[in-house]
C-alpha positions as CSV (number, residue, x, y, z in Angstrom):
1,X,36.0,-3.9,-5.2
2,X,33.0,-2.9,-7.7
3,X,34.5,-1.4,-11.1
4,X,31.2,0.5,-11.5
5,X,27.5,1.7,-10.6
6,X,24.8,3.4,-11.3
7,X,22.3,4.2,-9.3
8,X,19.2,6.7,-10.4
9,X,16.3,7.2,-7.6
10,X,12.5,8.7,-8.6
11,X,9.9,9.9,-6.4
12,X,7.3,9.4,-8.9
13,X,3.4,10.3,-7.9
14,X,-0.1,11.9,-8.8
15,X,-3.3,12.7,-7.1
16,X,-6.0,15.2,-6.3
17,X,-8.6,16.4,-4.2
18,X,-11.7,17.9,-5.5
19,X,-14.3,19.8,-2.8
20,X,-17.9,19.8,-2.6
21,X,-20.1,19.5,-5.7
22,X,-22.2,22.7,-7.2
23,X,-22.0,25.3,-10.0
24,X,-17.6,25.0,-9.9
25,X,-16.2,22.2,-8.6
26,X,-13.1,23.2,-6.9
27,X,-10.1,20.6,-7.5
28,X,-6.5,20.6,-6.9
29,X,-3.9,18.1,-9.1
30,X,-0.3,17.2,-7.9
31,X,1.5,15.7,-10.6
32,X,5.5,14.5,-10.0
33,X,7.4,15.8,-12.4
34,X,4.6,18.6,-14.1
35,X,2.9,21.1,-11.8
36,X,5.7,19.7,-8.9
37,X,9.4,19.4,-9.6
38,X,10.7,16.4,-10.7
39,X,12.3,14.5,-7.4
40,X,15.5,12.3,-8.8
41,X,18.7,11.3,-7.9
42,X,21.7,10.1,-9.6
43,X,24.9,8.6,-8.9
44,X,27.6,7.5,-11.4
45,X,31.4,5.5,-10.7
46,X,33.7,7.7,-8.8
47,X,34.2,10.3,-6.3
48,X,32.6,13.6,-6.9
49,X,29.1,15.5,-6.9
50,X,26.7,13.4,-8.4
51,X,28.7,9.8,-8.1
52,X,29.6,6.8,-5.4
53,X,31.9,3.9,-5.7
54,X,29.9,1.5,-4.2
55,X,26.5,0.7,-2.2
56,X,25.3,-2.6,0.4
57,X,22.3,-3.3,-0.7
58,X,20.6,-6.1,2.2
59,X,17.5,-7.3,3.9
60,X,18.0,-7.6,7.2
61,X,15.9,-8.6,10.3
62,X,16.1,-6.6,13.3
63,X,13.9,-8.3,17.0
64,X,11.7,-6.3,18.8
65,X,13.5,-3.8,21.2
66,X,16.9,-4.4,19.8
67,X,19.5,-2.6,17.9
68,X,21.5,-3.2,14.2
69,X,24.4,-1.3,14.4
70,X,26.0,-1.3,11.2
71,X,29.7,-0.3,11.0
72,X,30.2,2.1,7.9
73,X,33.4,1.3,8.1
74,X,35.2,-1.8,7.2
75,X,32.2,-4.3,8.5
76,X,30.0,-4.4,5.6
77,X,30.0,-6.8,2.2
78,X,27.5,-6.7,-0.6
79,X,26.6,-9.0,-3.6
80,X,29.8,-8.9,-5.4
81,X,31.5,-9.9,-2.2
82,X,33.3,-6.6,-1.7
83,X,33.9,-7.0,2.5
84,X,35.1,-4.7,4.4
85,X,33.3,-1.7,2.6
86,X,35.0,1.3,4.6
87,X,32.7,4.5,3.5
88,X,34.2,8.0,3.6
89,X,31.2,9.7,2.8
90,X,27.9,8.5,2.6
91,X,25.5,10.0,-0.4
92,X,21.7,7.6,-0.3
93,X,20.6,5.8,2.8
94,X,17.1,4.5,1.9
95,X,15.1,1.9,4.4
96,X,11.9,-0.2,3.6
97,X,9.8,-1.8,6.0
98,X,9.3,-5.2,3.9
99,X,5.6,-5.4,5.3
100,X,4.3,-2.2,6.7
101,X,1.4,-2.6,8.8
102,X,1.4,1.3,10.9
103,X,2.6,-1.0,13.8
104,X,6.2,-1.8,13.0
105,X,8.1,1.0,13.1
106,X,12.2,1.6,13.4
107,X,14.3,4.6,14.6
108,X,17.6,5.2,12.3
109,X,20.1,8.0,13.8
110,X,23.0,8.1,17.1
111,X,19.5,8.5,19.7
112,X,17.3,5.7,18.2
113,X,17.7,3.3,21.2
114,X,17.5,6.6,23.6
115,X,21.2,6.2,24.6
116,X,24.4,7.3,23.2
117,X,26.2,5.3,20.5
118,X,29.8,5.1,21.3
119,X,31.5,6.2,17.7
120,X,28.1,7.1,16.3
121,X,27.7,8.5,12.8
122,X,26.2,11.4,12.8
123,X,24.9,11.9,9.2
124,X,22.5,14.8,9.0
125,X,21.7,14.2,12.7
126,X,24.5,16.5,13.3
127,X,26.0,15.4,16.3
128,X,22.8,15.4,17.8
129,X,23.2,12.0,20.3
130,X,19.4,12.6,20.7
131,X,18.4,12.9,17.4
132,X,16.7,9.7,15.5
133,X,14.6,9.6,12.0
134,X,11.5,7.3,12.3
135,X,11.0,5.1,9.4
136,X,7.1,3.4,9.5
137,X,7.2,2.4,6.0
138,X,10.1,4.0,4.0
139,X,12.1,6.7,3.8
140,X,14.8,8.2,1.7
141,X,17.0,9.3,5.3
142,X,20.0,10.8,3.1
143,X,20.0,12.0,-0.2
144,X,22.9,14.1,0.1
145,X,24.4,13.6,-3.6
146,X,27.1,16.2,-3.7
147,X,29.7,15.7,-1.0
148,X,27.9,13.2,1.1
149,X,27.8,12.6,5.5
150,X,31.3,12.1,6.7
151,X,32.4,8.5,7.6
152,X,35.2,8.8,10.3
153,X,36.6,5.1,10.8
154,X,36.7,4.5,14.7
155,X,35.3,7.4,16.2
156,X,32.1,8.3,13.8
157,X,31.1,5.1,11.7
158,X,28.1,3.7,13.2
159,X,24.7,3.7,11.9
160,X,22.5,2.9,14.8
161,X,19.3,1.5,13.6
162,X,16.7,0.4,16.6
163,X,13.3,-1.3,16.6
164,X,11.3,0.1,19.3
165,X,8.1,-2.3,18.8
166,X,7.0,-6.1,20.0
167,X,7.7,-8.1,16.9
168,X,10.5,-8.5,14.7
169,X,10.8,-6.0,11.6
170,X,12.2,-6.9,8.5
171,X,13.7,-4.1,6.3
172,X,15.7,-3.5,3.3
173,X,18.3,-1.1,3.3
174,X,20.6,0.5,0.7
175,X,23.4,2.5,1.6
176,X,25.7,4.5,-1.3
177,X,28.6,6.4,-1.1
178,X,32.1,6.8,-1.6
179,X,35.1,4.1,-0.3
């Protein structure tokens, strides 16, 4: 089982918009960190606010109009060969669309195929069976760095993830939390 991790996660970003040309030029800046709050994350080793004991980290690939359900609990192995990860809590779910195109698209949460998931975990989705997160390109779905989404083993440990669209999606997923 991993000894260790660190994790640390940065929105990071700047831009502006200026309007029409004459004797003031009206702009507005967003800067990441200055005239915006910094956006980070981070996990140590252990159990508290603020860490995880471990994470699977994967890139999976998911055919058009089917479903990855991944078991939270006791079904998943990562890179060291930790199997059977059973989360009780889970801190940082972040998906990536490898190639985003504004086609591909997949719903994450227990109502992303439109049906019930039978032991579905319910994240911050709260029970909703309806409820779904759309990811078209990425998203940072949990960030939840103090206690974390419950993990129940049997009865609430399955992340539903469902690709709605025509072609296959490829994705990368990282999941942290506590074992």
């Amino acid at each position: 089982m991993a000894s260790d991790l660190n994790l640390t996660l940065n929105v990071t970003g700047s831009g502006n918009i200026n309007g029409p040309v004459g004797i003031t030029t009206p702009s507005s800046f967003l800067n990441i960190g200055a005239n915006w709050p910094a956006m980070q994350t981070k996990l140590t080793f252990g159990t508290g606010n603020n860490q995880a004991k471990n994470w699977y980290l994967a890139r999976r690939t998911l055919g058009a109009g089917l479903n990855d359900d991944l078991d939270l609990s006791g079904a998943l192995t990562n890179e060291l060969g930790d199997a059977g990860i059973a989360f009780l809590a889970i801190k940082i779910l972040l998906i990536a669309i490898v190639a985003p195109d504004g086609v591909k698209k997949l719903r994450v949460g227990p109502g992303a195929a439109g049906a019930v998931v039978t032991n579905a975990f319910a994240g911050p989705w709260a029970n909703v069976v309806s409820a779904y997160s759309t990811v078209d390109n990425f998203a940072h779905v949990i960030n939840m760095p103090w206690a974390g989404y419950p993990v129940t083993a049997g009865t609430a440990d399955i992340l539903r993830i469902n690709n709605p669209g025509a072609a296959n999606v490829d994705y990368n997923i990282l999941i942290a939390g506590t074992v």
